[in-house]
Structure formats: C-alpha cells, structure tokens
C-alpha positions, 0 to 999 in steps of 0.5 A: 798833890795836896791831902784831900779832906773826906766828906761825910759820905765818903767817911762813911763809906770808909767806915763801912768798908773798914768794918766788913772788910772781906764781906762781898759788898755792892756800892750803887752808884750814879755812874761808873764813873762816879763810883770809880772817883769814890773809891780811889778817894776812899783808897787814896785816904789809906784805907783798902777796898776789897771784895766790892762790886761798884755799878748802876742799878740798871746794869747791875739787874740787867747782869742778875737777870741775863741768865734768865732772859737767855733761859726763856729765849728773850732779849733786852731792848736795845734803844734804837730798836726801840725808837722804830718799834714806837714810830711804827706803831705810832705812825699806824695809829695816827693814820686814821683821820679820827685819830687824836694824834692825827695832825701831829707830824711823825718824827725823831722828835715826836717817837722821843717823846712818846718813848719818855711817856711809855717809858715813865708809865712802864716804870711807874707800873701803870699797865692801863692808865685810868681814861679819867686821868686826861684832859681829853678822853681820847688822848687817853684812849690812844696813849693806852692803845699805844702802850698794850701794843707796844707790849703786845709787840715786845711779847711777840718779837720775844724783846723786853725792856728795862721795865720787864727786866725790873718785874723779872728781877723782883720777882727772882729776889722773892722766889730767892733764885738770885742766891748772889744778891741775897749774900751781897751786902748792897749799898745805897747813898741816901740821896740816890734812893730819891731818883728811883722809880717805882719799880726800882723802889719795889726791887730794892725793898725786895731785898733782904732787908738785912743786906741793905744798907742806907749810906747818909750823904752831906746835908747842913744836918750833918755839918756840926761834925765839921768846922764851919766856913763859908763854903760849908754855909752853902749847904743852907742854900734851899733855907738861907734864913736857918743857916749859921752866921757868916764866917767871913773866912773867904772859902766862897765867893761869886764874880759875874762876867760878860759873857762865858768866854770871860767867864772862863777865862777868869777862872784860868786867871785866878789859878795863875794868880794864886797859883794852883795847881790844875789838879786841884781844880774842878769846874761844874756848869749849868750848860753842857752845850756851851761850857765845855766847848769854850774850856776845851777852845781856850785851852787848846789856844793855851797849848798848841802843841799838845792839842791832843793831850790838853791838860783838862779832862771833861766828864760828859765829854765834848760834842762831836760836832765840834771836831772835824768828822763831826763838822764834815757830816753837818757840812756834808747833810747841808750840802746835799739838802741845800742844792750841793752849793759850792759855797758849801763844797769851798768851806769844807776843803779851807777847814781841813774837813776832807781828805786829799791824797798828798795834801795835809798843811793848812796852807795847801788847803787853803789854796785848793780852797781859793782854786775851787772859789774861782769855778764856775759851779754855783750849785747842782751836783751834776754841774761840778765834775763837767765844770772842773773837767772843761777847766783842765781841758782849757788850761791842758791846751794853754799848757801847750801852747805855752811849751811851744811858745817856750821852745821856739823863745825860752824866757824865764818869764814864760817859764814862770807862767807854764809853772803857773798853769802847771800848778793850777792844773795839778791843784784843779786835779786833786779838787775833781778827785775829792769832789768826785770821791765825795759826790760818790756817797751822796745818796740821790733822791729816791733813796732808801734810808738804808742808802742814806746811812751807807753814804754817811758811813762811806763819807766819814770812812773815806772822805772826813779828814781826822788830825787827831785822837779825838777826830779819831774818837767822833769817827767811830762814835758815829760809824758805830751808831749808824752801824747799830742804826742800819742793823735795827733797819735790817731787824725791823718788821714792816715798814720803817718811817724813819727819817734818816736825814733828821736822825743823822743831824739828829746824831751830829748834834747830841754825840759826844765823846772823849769823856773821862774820869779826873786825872792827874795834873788835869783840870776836871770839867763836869756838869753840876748834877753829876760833879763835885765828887773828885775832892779837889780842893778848888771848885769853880761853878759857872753858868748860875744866871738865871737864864740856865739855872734851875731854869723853867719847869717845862711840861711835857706836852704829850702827858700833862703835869696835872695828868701825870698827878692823876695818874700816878705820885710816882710819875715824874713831873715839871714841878719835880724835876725842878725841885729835884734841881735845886735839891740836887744842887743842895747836895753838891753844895753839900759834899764840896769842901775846900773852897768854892767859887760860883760865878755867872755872866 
C-alpha cells in the first residue's frame, strides 16, 4: 500500500494528539464511521492515539445525560414513537372542518414532514412561534397548537426528545454536574461547527472554554503550505476568478459518458489502464439511490464467484430492495394489493424470491415457474389452492391410468410419459406448498395493522429465500424495524392512524444495509457529502450533471422559506441547505489529495 499524504486537518489533528498525548480527548465527529477513518489515517502516519473518545455529538450528550434522565424517570424518544405520537396528534387536529390542515391527507408522508418542522423549531429553541410569522394566520396558529401538544404529550408519557436532551445537557454543564466533560479536552473540526443547531451551538459555548478546541480544516486559505496542482486548484471551486493559474500537471480531469452505467464502467477501465490498485481508489456520488446500485451490479458480474465477498465497500451501504428479501417483501405487498394476480405469484418463484423445501438451483426454479405459468389462476387468493388442488387430482387419475395401461403393455414410450406426469405432479406439489405457506401470511381486509406487521415478519422469516450475507442482512434489517414498529404499536396510547401498508413500502424503499468503513484491497464507495476522508490516492466523482448536483433548492411546503426567515436566522432553509451543498462540496474538494477524477453523464 502506497504512503498516504495527510491533509491539513488530519495534520493538525495529529499535532494535537502528539501534544497532549495522556490528556483525556474528545474528537467530534461526522459519524463513527468517519471518525474511525481519522484516526486509522493519523495512527497509519506513526503517530499513536491514546486517551481519545471519537463519536456524534448527539450520542455523546445522549451518553452524559442518561444517568440524569434514569434519575428523574424519563426516556428518550425513540423515532418511531415519535412518528405515531405526531400522527395521532395530527390526525386529531385536522378532524375538524375548520381546521387548516383539514384536506390534507394524513399519512407517512405528511407525519415526516410535520416531524422536520417540529424538529427544527424544537432545535431552534422556538417554543411559541411568533403568528405574524406566517403567510396565513391560522396555519400559524395550528402549527403552534400542534407544537405545545406535542410537548404536552411528551411531559405526560414521561418522554423526551433530543431537544430536551440538549436543554438538559447545557444546563448540567452550567451547574457543573457533568464533572467528565469539564476535564475532557473537547474537539471540534471547523467545518462541523457550521452544521449545528441553536441548541447544539448553546451547548457547545457552555463548555469551558478552556476545554474547547477548534480544529482548521482544508480550504484554498490554507493551501500555500502545500505544492500546487491542479487537483488542489479545485478548492477555488466556489470562487474560479481568484484561484492560482493552471498548473497543467494532470491531477484532475473531467470525462462525460452516456449514461451511469458507462460512466462506471470507465472509472473500472481507467484502473485497469493504468493499473491501480482498488485500494486506492475511492468513488463519491451525487445519487445514492443509483450509484451504488450499479457499482455493486457490475462488480458482482466481474466476480461471480466471490458474490458475497466483492471487493468494494460501500459507505451508506446498499438499498435493501435490491436483495432477495427486500424484492420478496415488494413483490409480496403488490401481490396482495393488486388482487394476488398469478403473473405476480409466477415472478416470484423464477427470481428465486421464496423458499421451496429441496429446491435451490436456479433451474428448478424456473421450471416450477413455467409449471405455475401454465394454471388456470388469474387472480384471487382464494382460486389458487382449489386451482392447483383440481390439477393434481387430474393429472393423479391419468397416473393411473397410464400405470395400467403400462402393466398390460410395457412400452418405453409409455414409460416416459408416466415419468412425465410424475414429475409434473411432484413440481405442482411443492407450487401448492409454497403457494400455501405463503397465502397463510397474508393479512385479509379487515386487518389491523398489527396483523399486517405479523404477516410481514411471518413472510420474511418463513417464505423469503436468502442466498447470501447480505440477503441474510436485508432480513434482519427489516425483522427488526417492523419488530420496533409493532412494539411502538403496542405502547401507543389511543388509536393509532398509521398505514401499515404504506409504512412497509415505505420501508422496502428507504432500508439500507451492508454499510462499512474502507478496507483493505477494496475499492470504497461514498456519497460526496460525507466521502473524501479515506486518503486514497485516486478519487473518482460521478454524478456532476446538472440534473443531481447541487440540484434545486426545494421548500418546504409546510414551513415556507420566507416564514422559516421571519421566525428564526437559525432555521434551516431551501436556500441554505443549497449553499450549504456547494460549500460542503468545497470542503471535499478541500481535503482531496492525490488525484481526482470527476465525471457526469
């Protein structure tokens, strides 16, 4: 492996840890998974790391102030509790014809949005938002009503919510009962400081401030220490017209493609080309939902054999849906809601999505497949075991004849033709099986929703056909979430107005899983706004057309732009998240070294 060059934050990171080497030190980071890359870059250069705790922000206060949430009998929050608790709230607020919010359809969609919106006034420390704020007065005056119940509803059940956890955190700082944060040495990179909320700022300037340390990241102020080339001209990228001259050196490049899947693909050639090493390569991207789903596709029709072992490590990890269980729950949730057609019920047996006892070549099952193709179902989940049942009874007295037939005339012709329905008759046997086993999960109409998450555990442990690590992965992932799902169920209070139905495509589409840090003889995929920290030597960035990056500053339509500004400078906007973007993609730009590759299609 090749020595890597430290950036100027990871040098200075270094620095300090060389200069307070036993002092208790606490690095604040992106993700764990960032952080760990930090410090593996920082120990790789020969430098030790002792005597330092690496986390988030969040869960670092979450873990100073448990003690004093168990002292006073309360709990944190957990996500989904917190998703029924704002949908039954809001489904009670929009019940009355008067209300604002009252043609607004109540669902997963419309509960996520109202959680961003309480979540950003709750960090913004707004507790009653000021009515002149809104375009429409009585918007206003439900958006507020909703915000004091829900806080109302969190006092009375005992819960709290990181906003909570944040007040409590500043104020066991100012009354110095969080004795380990005032002899920890705390670290912040510069650049992180820009992404907090009000709350987070508040509890970070109630630190002591001579246990604070800011740590400069990359930026083009800080690139005379360094050698220019044209991969560190790229930091100029928000301001072109101030950057230095061209050096002409090569270190960057742009190429354009037809489409991703070419555009992958040439990143694989040029490493062929010019013979680099996978583990000195990293690939950012602007699409999470695309990229990675490509990378992993080629890669695995590269190696074939080693399809649970590929030699590229994905960051964020893979979308679920792209693995047997997660296709089996997609195709399972359209079966039902579409009528149970058998077009639907034949695809899932050729794509190897459901287990059959004593069958696991891909040929078996495509033939059970044509068997099932050939039934006389259509659609209706009761037509498809009488269906299957009247065929083996018919083919079971042709049997027989045909062995009687055989007994008075041995032919081998007739033989065959026994064989023949034998088989036929075996193949229809384990199709009524499967189709059996799995009509049995399936929830009928009047279902409750906890019904409805029985059936989607019940499908994924006994009929959804896993063939490798990662199937094995998508499994749990999803056992567990609709597990947490039907435990908040079961706590709730009152009646409940969740869909179960669009909360499990909801899930199918969003889960991801496999994700991992760089590892040796990998190549590493990430997205643009949390890569760029493994210090490889070679980063290709893809996805740059204009169509994905910085793409359109889309408002919130719930809390407008213009409303957001009247009521607080500290709640996020349109507007800022995209220049938040482009200075995000500046600072990667920033801490690249080596050479850089960007490309679009």
């Amino acid at each position: 492996m090749q020595s890597r060059q430290l950036n100027h934050f990871l040098t200075n990171l270094r620095a300090f840890c060389a200069g307070e080497k036993v002092a208790r030190k606490l690095l604040l980071a992106p993700s764990r998974r960032i952080g760990r890359q930090w410090l593996e870059a920082i120990t790789r250069s020969g430098q030790p790391v002792l005597n330092l705790q690496m986390d988030e922000l969040r869960y670092i206060i979450i873990q100073e102030v448990s003690p004093e949430l168990a002292r006073q009998g309360l709990t944190l929050i957990r996500r989904r509790q917190r998703e029924l608790l704002l949908d039954r709230l809001f489904t009670h607020q929009r019940s009355s014809k008067d209300s604002y919010f009252f043609p607004v359809n109540a669902g997963q969609g419309m509960t996520q949005l109202l959680g961003r919106v309480i979540q950003d006034l709750r960090l913004a420390g707004i507790a009653s938002p000021n009515q002149a704020a809104f375009e429409v007065e009585t918007k206003g005056s439900e958006i507020t009503a909703l915000l004091t119940a829900y806080k109302t509803e969190l006092t009375r059940l005992k819960l709290v919510d990181y906003a909570d956890v944040l007040q409590i955190a500043k104020e066991m700082l100012q009354s110095g009962s969080v004795r380990q944060l005032h002899k920890t040495i705390v670290l912040l990179p510069e650049d992180l400081a820009g992404n907090f909320s009000k709350l987070e700022e508040d509890f970070w300037s109630a630190l002591p401030e001579q246990n604070r340390r800011i740590i400069q990241v990359d930026s083009c102020k800080n690139q005379e220490r360094e050698a220019l080339t044209d991969s560190r001209l790229l930091c100029w990228f928000a301001n072109p017209s101030a950057a230095p001259a061209p050096q002409g050196d090569g270190s960057a490049e742009i190429f354009r493609a037809v489409g991703e899947v070419n555009e992958v693909r040439e990143v694989l050639r040029r490493c062929l080309a010019e013979q680099i090493p996978f583990e000195e390569v990293e690939i950012l991207h602007t699409d999470p939902q695309t990229y990675p789903s490509l990378i992993y596709g080629i890669m695995a029709r590269l190696y074939p054999d080693s399809i649970d072992n590929l030699p590229v490590t994905f960051s964020e990890g893979l979308p679920a849906e792209s693995f047997h269980p997660g296709r089996a729950m997609r195709a399972w949730l359209t079966w039902i809601q579409e009528g149970f057609p058998q077009a639907i019920f034949v695809e899932m047996l050729q794509d190897r999505l459901l287990i059959i006892p004593g069958v696991s070549s891909a040929g078996d099952y495509f033939r059970l497949a044509a068997r099932a193709r050939t039934l006389s179902i259509g659609a209706g989940r009761e037509r498809y075991l009488p269906t299957i049942e009247q065929r083996i009874k018919s083919l079971e007295k042709r049997i027989t004849s045909r062995q009687e037939s055989l007994e008075k005339n041995p032919r081998e012709s007739a033989q065959e033709k026994l064989n023949q329905l034998e088989r036929e008759a075996a193949d229809l046997g384990l199709i009524y099986e499967t189709a059996r086993n799995l009509l049995a999960t399936c929830p009928d109409e009047k279902a409750s929703q906890e019904e409805i998450l029985a059936g989607a555990s019940k499908v994924l442990a006994q009929c959804a056909c896993c063939h490798g690590r990662l199937d094995n992965f998508t499994r749990e992932k999803f056992l567990q979430d609709i597990m947490e799902m039907r435990d908040c169920l079961a706590e709730s209070e009152g009646k409940v107005y969740l869909d179960a139905w669009q909360w499990l495509q909801e899930l199918v589409a969003t889960a991801r899983v496999g994700g991992e840090r760089p590892r040796p003889g990998h190549l590493h995929v990430d997205a643009i706004h949390s890569g760029g920290h493994s210090g490889r030597g070679h980063t290709f960035i893809l996805g740059l057309d204009d169509s994905r990056f910085p793409g359109t500053g889309m408002q919130d339509p719930l809390l407008l732009d213009a409303e957001r500004k009247r009521l607080a400078d500290s709640l996020p906007t349109a507007t800022g998240r995209l220049a938040g973007k482009i200075e995000n993609f500046t600072n990667l730009l920033a801490r690249l070294r080596g050479q850089i590759t960007l490309s679009y299609c």
